[in-house]
NUVEXMI-872341 format. One record per residue (C-alpha): x, y, z; residue number from 1; chain; residue in three letters. Coordinates in pm, whole numbers. Each point is the difference from the previous one (the first is absolute). Layout:
+--------+--------+--------+-----+--------+---------+
|      x |      y |      z | num | cadena | residuo |
+--------+--------+--------+-----+--------+---------+
|      X |      Y |      Z | NUM |      A |     ALA |
...
+--------+--------+--------+-----+--------+---------+
This chain:
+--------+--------+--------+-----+--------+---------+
|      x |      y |      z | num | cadena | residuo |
+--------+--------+--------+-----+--------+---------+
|  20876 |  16420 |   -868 |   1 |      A |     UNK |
|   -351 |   -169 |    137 |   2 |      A |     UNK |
|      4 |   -284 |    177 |   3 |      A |     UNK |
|   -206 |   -257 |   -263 |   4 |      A |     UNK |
|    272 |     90 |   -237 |   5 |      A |     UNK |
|    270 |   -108 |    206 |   6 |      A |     UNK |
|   -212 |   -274 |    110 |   7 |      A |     UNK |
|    -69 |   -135 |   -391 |   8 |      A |     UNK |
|    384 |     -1 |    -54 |   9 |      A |     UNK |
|     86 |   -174 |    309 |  10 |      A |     UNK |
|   -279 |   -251 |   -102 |  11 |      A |     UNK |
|     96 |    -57 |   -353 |  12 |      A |     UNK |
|    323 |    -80 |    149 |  13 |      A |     UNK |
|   -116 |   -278 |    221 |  14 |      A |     UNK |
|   -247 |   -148 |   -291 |  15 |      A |     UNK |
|    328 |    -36 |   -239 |  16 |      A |     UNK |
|    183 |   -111 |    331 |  17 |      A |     UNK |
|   -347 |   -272 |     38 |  18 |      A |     UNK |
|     29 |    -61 |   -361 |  19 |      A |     UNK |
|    351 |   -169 |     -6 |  20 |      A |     UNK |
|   -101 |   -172 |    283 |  21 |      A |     UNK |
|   -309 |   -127 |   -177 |  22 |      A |     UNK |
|    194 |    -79 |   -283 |  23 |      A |     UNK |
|    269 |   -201 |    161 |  24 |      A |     UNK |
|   -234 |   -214 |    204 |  25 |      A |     UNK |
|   -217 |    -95 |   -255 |  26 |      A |     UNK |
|    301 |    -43 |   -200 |  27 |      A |     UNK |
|    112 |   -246 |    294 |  28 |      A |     UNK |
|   -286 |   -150 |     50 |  29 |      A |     UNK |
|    -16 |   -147 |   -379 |  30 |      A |     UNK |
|    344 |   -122 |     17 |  31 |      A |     UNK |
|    -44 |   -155 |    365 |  32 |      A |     UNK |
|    344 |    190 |     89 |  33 |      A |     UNK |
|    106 |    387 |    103 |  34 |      A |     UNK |
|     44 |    167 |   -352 |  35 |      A |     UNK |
|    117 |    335 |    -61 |  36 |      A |     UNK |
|   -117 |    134 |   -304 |  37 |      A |     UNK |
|    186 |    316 |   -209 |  38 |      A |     UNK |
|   -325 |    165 |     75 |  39 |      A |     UNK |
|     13 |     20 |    336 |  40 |      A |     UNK |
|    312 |    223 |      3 |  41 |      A |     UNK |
|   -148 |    258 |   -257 |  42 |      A |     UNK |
|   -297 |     32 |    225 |  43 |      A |     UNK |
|    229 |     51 |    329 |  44 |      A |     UNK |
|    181 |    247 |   -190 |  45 |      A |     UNK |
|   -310 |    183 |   -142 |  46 |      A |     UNK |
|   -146 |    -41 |    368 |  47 |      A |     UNK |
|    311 |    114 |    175 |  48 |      A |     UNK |
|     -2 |    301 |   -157 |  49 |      A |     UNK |
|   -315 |    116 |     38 |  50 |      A |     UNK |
|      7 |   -103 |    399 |  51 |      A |     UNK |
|    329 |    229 |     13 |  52 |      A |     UNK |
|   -207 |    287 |   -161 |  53 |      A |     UNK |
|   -251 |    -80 |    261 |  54 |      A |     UNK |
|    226 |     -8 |    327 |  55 |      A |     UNK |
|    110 |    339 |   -164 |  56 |      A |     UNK |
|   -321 |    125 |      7 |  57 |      A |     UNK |
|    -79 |    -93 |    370 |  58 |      A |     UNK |
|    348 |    134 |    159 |  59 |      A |     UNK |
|     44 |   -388 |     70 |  60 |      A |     UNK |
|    349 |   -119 |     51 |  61 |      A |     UNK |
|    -48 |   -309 |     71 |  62 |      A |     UNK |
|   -136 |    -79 |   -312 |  63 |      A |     UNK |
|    234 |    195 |   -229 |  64 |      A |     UNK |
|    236 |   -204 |    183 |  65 |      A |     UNK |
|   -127 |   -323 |    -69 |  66 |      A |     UNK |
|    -31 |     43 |   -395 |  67 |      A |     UNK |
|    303 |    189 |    -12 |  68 |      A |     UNK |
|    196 |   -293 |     98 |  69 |      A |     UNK |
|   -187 |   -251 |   -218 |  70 |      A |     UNK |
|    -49 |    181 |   -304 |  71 |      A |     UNK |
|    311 |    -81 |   -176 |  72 |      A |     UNK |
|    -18 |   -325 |     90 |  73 |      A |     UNK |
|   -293 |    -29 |   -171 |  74 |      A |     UNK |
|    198 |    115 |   -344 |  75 |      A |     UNK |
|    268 |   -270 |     80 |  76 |      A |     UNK |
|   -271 |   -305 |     -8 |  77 |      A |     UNK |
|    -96 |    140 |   -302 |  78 |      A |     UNK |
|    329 |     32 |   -176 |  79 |      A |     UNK |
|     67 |   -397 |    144 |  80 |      A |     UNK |
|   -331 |    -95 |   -173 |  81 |      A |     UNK |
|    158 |    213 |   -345 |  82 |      A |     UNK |
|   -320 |    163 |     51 |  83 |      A |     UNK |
|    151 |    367 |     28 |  84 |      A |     UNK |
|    235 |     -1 |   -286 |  85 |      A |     UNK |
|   -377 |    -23 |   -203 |  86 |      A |     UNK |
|    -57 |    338 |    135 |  87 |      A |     UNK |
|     60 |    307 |   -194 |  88 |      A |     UNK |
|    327 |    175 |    101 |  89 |      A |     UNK |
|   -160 |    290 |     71 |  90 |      A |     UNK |
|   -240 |   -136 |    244 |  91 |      A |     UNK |
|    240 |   -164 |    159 |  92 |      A |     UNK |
|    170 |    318 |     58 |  93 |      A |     UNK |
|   -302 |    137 |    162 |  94 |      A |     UNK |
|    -83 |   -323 |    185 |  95 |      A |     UNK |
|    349 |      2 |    149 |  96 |      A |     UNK |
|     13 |    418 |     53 |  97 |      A |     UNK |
|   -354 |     97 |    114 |  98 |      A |     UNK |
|     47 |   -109 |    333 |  99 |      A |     UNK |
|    302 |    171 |     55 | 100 |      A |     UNK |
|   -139 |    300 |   -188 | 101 |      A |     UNK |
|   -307 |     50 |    234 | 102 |      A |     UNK |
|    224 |    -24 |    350 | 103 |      A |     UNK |
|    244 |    227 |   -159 | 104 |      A |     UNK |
|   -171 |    272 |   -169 | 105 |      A |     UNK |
|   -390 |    -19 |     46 | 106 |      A |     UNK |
|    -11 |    -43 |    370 | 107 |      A |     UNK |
|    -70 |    278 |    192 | 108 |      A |     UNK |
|    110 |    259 |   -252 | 109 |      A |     UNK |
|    305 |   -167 |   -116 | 110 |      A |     UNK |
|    136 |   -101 |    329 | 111 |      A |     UNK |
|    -81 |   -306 |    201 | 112 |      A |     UNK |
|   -197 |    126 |    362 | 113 |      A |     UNK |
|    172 |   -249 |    233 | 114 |      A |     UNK |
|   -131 |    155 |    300 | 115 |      A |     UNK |
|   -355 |    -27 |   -154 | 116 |      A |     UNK |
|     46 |   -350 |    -92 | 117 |      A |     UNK |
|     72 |   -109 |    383 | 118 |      A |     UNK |
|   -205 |    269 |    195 | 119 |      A |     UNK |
|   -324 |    -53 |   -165 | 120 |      A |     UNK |
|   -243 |     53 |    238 | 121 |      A |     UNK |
|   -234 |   -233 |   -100 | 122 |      A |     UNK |
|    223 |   -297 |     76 | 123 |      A |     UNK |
|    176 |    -20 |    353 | 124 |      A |     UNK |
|    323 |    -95 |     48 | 125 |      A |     UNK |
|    -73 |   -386 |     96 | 126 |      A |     UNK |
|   -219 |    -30 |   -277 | 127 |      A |     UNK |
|    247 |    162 |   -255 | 128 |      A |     UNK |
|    264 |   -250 |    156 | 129 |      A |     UNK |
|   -274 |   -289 |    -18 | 130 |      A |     UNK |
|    -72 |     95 |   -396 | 131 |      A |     UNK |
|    405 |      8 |    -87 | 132 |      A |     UNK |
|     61 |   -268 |    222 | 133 |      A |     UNK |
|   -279 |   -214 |   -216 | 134 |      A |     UNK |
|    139 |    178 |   -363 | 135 |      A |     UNK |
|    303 |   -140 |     66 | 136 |      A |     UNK |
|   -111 |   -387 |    111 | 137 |      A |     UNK |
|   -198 |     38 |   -324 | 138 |      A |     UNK |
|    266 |    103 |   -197 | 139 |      A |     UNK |
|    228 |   -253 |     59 | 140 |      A |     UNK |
|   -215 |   -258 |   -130 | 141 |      A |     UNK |
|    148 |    150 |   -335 | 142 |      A |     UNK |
|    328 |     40 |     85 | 143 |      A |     UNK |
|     38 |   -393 |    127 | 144 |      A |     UNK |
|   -177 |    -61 |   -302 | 145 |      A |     UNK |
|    192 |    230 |   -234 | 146 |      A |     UNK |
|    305 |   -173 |    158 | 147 |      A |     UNK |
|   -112 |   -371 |    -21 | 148 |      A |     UNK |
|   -109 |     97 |   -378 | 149 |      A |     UNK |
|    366 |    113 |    -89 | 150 |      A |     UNK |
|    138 |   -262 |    166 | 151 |      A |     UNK |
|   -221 |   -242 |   -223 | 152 |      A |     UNK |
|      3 |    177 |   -306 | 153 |      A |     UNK |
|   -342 |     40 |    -48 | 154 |      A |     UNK |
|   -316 |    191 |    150 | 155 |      A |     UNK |
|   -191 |   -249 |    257 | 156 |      A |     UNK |
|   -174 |     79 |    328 | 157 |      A |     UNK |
|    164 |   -237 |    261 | 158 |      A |     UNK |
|   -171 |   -136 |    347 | 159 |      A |     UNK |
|    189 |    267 |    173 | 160 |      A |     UNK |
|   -184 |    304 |   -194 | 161 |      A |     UNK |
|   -289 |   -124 |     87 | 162 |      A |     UNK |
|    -11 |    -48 |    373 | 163 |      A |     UNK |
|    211 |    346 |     -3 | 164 |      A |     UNK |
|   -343 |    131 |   -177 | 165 |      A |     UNK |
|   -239 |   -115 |    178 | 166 |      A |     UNK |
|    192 |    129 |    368 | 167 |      A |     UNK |
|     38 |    336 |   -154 | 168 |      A |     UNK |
|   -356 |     16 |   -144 | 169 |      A |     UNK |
|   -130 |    -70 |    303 | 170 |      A |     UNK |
|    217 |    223 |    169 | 171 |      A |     UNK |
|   -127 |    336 |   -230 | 172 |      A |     UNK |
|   -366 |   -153 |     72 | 173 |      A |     UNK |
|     39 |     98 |    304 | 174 |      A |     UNK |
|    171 |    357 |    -57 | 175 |      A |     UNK |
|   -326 |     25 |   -253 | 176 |      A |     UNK |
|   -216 |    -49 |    309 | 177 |      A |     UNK |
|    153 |    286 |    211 | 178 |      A |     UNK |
|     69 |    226 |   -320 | 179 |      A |     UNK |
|   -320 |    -28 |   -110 | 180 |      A |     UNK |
|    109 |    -55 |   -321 | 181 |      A |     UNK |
|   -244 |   -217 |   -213 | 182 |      A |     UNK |
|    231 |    -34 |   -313 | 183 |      A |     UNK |
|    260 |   -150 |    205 | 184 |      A |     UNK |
|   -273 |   -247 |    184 | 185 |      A |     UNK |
|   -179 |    -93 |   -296 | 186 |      A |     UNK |
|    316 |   -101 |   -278 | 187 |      A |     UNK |
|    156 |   -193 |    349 | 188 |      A |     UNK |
|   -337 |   -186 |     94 | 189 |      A |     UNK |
|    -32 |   -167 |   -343 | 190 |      A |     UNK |
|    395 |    -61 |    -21 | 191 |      A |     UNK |
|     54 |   -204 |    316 | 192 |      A |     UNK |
|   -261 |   -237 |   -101 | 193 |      A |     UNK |
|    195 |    -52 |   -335 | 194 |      A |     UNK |
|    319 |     -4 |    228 | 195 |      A |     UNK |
|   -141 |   -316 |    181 | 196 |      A |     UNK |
|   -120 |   -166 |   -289 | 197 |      A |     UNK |
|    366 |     32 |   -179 | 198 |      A |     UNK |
|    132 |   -122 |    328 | 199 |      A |     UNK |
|   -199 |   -273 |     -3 | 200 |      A |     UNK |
|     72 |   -105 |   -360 | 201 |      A |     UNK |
|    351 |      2 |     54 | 202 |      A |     UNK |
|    -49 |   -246 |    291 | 203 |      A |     UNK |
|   -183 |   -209 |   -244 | 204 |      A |     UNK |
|    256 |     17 |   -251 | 205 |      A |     UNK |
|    250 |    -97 |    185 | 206 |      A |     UNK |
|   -137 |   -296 |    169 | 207 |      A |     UNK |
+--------+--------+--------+-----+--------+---------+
């Protein structure tokens, strides 16, 4: 597949990942207080998927990894928010599948290339360790959040998610640098600066 092609999914994924940003902040910014709107989950979803398809597509780990992990997550905001019941059953059933369906029996002629996924040859070892290493800081910005949501009942995005964003985001910024990887470095540039600005709302809010 040519490289602008894997390129335009990988940055469709980051303008829907930009989007709920966008949304959320402005969102914010009218109520003077950290909002999270239904809409922001259907976008990560959307955006999620589409950045899996794309870390797929570039023998990236690291980034199959990250979405991997936060994917479902995603569905469970939504289903706190009664925002996935809405959905069709059937595309719910291909929501909740796909991902599972293109590790299992798309990859690599229906078998999953482990030894292609780490021994790229394009990434060394330190920077494959640097990009998981970063997935995973990132990720667990949803899974505190996924956790401090079920504990409360209801979908919000605590002080914690956000200063667990803005370490990891900076954190891939820097494995965009040395990857070379302008999909990552662009979506991450424009997120940390929303990442502040949350961070600073919350401050404000709670003063």
């Amino acid at each position: 597949m040519s490289n602008w092609l894997i390129y335009s999914v990988g940055f469709l994924a980051q303008i829907l990942f930009s989007s709920r940003l966008i949304v959320q902040w402005i969102t914010s910014e009218k109520q003077k207080r950290v909002i999270t709107p239904s809409l922001f989950w259907s976008l990560s979803l959307m955006a999620s998927f589409l950045l899996f398809i794309y870390g797929y597509l570039r023998n990236d780990f690291a980034i199959m990894l990250g979405q991997g992990l936060t994917y479902y997550i995603y569905i469970r905001n939504l289903q706190l928010q009664n925002q996935w019941q809405k959905i069709p059953k059937v595309l719910q059933w291909f929501l909740f599948l796909m991902p599972v369906f293109i590790v299992i029996f798309y990859y690599n002629n229906n078998k999953i290339d482990v030894a292609l996924l780490f021994k790229n040859e394009d990434i060394p070892f330190w920077l494959l360790a640097l990009g998981i290493i970063s997935q995973i800081v990132f990720t667990l910005r949803f899974v505190f959040q996924w956790l401090y949501s079920e504990k409360k009942k209801e979908s919000s995005l605590p002080l914690g998610f956000w200063a667990l964003s803005l370490i990891g985001s900076l954190l891939i910024l820097t494995y965009a640098i040395f990857r070379k990887d302008p999909v990552l470095f662009v979506g991450h540039i424009l997120g940390a600066t929303i990442y502040i600005r949350n961070l600073i709302l919350l401050k404000k809010q709670d003063a």
